[in-house]
MDTraj code that builds the backbone (N, CA, C; nanometers):
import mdtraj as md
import numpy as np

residues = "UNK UNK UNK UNK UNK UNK UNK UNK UNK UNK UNK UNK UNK UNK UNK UNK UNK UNK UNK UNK UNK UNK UNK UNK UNK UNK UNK UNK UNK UNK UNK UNK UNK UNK UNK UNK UNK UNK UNK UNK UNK UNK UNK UNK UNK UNK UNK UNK UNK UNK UNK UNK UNK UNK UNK UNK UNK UNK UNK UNK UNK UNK UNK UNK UNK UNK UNK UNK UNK UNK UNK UNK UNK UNK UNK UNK UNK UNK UNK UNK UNK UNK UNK UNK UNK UNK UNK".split()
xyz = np.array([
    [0.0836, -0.1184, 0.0000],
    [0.0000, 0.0000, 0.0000],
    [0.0876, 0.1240, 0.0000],
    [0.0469, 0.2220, -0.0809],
    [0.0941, 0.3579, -0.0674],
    [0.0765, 0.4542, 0.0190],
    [0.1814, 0.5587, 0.0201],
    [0.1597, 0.6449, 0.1374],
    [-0.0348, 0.7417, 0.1254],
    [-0.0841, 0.7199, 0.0443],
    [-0.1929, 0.7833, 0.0178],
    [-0.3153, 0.7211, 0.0616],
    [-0.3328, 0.5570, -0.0001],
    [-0.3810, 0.4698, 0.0515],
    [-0.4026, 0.4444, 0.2070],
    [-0.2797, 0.4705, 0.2926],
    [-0.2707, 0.4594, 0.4069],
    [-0.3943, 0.5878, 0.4621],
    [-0.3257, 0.6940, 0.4388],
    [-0.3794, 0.7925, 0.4943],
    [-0.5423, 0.7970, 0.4183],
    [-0.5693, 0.7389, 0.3627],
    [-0.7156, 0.7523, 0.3052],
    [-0.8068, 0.6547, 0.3904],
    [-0.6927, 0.5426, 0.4352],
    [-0.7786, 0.4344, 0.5000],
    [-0.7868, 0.4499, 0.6568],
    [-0.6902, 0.5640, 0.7108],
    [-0.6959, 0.5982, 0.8263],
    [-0.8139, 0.6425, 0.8893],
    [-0.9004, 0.6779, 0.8529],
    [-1.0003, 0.7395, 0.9408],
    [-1.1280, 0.6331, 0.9636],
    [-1.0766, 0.4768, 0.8546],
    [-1.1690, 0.3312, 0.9373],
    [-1.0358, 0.2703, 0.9879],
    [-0.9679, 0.2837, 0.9456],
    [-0.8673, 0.1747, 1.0076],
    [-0.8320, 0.2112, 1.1738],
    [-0.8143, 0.3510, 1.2227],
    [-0.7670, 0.3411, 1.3434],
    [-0.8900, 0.3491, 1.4212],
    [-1.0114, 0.3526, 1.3831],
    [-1.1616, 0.3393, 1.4719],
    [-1.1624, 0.1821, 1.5647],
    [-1.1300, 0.1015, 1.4505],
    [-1.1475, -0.0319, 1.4198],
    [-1.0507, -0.0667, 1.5142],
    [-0.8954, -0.0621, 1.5061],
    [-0.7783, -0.1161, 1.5688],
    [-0.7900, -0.0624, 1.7368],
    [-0.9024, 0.0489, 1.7295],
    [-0.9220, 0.0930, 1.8557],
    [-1.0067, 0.0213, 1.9352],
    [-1.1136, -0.0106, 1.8478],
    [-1.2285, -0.1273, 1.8981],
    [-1.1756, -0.2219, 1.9209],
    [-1.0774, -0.2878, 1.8352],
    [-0.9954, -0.4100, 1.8768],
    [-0.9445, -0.3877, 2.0393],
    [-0.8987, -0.3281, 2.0198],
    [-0.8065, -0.3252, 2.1558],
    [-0.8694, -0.2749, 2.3204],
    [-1.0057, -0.2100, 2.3151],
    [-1.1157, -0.2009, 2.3910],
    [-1.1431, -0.3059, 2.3983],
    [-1.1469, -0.4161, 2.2962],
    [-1.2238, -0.5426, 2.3308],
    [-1.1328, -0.6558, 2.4093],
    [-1.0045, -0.6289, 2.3995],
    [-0.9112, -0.7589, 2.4054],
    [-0.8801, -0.6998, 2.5320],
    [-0.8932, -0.5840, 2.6289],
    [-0.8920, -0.5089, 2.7336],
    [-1.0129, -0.5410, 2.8299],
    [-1.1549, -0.5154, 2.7571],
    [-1.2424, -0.5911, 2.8500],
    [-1.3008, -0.7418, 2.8697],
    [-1.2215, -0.7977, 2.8039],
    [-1.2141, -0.9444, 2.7732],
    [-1.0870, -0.9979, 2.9143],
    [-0.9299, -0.9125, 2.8808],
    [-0.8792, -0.9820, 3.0062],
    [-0.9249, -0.9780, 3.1165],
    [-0.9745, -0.8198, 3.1698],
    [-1.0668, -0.7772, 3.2608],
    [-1.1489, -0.8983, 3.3102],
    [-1.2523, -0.9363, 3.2271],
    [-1.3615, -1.0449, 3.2374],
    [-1.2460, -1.1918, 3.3369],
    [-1.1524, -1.1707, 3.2670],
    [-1.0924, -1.3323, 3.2755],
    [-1.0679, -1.2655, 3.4027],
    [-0.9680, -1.2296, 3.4254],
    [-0.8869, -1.1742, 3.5330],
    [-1.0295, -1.1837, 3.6615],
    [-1.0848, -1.1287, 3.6466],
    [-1.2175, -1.1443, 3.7927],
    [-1.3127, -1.2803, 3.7753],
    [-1.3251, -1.3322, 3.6722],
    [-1.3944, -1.4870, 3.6497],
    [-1.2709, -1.5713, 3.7200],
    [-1.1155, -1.5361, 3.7267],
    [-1.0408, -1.6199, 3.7825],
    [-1.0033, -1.6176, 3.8660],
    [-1.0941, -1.5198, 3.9675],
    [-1.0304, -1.5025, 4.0880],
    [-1.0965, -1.5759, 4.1789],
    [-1.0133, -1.6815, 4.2323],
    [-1.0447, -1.7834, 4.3633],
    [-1.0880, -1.7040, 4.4933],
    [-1.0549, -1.5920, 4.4937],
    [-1.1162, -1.4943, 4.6240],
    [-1.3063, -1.4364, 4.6065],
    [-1.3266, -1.4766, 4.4743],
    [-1.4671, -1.4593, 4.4377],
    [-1.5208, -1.5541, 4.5157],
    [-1.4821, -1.7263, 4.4378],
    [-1.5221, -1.8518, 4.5476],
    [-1.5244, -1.8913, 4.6894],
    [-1.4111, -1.8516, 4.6929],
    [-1.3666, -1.8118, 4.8532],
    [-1.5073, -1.7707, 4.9497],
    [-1.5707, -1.5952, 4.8607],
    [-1.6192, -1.5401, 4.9520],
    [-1.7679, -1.6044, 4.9213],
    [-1.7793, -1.6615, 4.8292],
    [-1.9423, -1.7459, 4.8223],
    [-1.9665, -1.8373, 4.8597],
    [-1.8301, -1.8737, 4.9498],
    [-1.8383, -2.0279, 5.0216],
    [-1.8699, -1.9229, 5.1362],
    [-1.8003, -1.8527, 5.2009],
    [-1.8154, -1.8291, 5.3307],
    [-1.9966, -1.7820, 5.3139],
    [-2.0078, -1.7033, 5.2378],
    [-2.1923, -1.6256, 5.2151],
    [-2.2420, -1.7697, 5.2686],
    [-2.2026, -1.8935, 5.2127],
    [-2.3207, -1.9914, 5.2083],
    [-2.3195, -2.0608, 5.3260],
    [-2.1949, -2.0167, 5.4019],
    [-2.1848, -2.0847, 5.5444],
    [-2.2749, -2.0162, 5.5927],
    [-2.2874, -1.8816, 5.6145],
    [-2.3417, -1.7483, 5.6916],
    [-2.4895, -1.8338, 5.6697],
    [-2.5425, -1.8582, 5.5081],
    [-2.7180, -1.8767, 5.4960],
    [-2.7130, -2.0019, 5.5979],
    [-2.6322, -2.0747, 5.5939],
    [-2.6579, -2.1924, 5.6824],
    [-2.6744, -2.2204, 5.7876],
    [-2.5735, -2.1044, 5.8564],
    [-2.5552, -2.0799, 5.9888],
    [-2.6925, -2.0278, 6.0627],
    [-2.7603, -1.9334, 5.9304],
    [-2.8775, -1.8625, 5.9489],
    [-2.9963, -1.9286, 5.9516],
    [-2.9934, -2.0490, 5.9236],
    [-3.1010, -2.1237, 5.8496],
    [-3.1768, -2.1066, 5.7174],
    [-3.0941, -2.0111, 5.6378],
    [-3.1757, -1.9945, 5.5324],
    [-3.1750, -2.1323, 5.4641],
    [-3.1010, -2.2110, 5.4339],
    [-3.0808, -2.3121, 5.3613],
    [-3.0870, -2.4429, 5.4404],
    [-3.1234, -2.5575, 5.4362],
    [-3.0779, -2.6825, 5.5125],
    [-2.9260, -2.7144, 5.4630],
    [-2.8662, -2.8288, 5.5105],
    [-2.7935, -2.9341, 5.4706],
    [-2.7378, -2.9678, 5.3480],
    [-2.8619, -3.0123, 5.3143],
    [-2.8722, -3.0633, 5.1881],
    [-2.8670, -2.9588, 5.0523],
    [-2.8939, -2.8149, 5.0919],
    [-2.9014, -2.7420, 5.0031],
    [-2.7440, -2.6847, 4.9760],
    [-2.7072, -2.6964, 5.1272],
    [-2.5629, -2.6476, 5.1660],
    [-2.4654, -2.7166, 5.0858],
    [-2.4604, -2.8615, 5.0977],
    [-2.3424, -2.9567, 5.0013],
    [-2.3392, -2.9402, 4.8801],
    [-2.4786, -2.9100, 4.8194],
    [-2.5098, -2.8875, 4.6836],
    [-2.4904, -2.8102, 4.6152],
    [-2.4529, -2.6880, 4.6762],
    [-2.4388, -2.5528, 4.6326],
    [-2.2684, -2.5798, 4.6459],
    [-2.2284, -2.6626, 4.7255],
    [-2.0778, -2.6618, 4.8045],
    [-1.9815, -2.7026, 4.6918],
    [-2.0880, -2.8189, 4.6285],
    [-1.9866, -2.9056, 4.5802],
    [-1.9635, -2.8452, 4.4151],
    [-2.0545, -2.7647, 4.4203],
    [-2.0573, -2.6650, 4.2247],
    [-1.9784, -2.5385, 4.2682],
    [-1.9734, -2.4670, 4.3676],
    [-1.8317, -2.3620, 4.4025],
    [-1.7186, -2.4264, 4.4799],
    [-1.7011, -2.5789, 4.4608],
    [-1.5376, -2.6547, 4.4712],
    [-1.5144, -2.6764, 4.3655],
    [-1.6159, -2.7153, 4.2676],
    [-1.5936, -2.7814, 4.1334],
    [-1.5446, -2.6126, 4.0400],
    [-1.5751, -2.5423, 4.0294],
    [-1.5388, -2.4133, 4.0233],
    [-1.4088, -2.3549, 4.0078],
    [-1.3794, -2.3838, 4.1598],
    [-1.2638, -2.3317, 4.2143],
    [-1.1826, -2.4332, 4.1807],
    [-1.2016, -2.5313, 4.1860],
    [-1.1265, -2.6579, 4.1277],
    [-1.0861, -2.6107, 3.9606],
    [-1.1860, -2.5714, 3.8852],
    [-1.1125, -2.5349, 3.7135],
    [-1.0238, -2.4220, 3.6918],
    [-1.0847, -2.3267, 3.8168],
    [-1.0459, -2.2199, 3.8454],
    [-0.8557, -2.1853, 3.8478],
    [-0.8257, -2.3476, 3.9173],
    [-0.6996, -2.3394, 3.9789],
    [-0.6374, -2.4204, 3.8398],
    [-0.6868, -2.4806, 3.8024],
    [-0.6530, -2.5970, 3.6918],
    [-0.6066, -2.4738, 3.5574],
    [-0.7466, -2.3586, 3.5630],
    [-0.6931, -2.2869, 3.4563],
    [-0.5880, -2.2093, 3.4479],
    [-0.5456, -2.1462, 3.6130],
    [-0.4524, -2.0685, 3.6455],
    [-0.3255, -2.0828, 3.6278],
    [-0.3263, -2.2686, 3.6653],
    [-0.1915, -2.2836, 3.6556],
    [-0.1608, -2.3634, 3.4972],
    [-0.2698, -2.4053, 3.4070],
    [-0.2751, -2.3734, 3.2872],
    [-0.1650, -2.2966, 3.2409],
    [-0.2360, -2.1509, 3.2572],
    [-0.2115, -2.0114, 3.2129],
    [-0.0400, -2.0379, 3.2806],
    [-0.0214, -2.0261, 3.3952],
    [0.1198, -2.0293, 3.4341],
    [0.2160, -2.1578, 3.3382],
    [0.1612, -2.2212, 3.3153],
    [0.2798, -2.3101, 3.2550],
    [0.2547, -2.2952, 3.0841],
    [0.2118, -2.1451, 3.0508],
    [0.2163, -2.0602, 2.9217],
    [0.1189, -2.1804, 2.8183],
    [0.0258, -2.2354, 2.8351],
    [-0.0546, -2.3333, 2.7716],
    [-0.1651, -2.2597, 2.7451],
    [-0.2396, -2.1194, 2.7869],
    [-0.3378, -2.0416, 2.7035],
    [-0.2827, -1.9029, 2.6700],
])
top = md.Topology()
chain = top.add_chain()
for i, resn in enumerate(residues, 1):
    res = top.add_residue(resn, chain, resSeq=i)
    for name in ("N", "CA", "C"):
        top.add_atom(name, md.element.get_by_symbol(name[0]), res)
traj = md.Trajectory(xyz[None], top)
């Protein structure tokens, strides 16, 4: 492409490369707080508190328990994924 071309295509091209990069910004964002084990952490303790409270029985308690371990369980699987440069 020519120096003319360039500058003709500038006024979609850097809109676009801008949108790109807004997006790949609120995308790590997303990951970065979807991967945070301190999220799970604090929805285990919430669900102790309903329990403690009686909002929930037992049975509602393990159930809920065992889908924010399973969670935190991919959670850690993805992290250290990510650490051994595999995503």
């Amino acid at each position: 492409m020519g120096p003319i071309a360039i500058l003709l295509g500038f006024p979609i091209a850097a809109p676009v490369a801008g949108l790109g990069w807004i997006a790949r910004q609120v995308l790590a964002a997303a990951e970065q707080q979807y991967l945070d084990p301190g999220r799970i952490e604090a929805a285990m303790f919430a669900l102790e508190r309903r329990l403690d409270a009686g909002e929930i029985d037992e049975a509602a308690f393990e159930a809920e328990e065992v889908l924010l371990l399973q969670e935190l369980k991919n959670i850690r699987s993805a992290l250290a994924d990510r650490a051994a440069g595999q995503i």
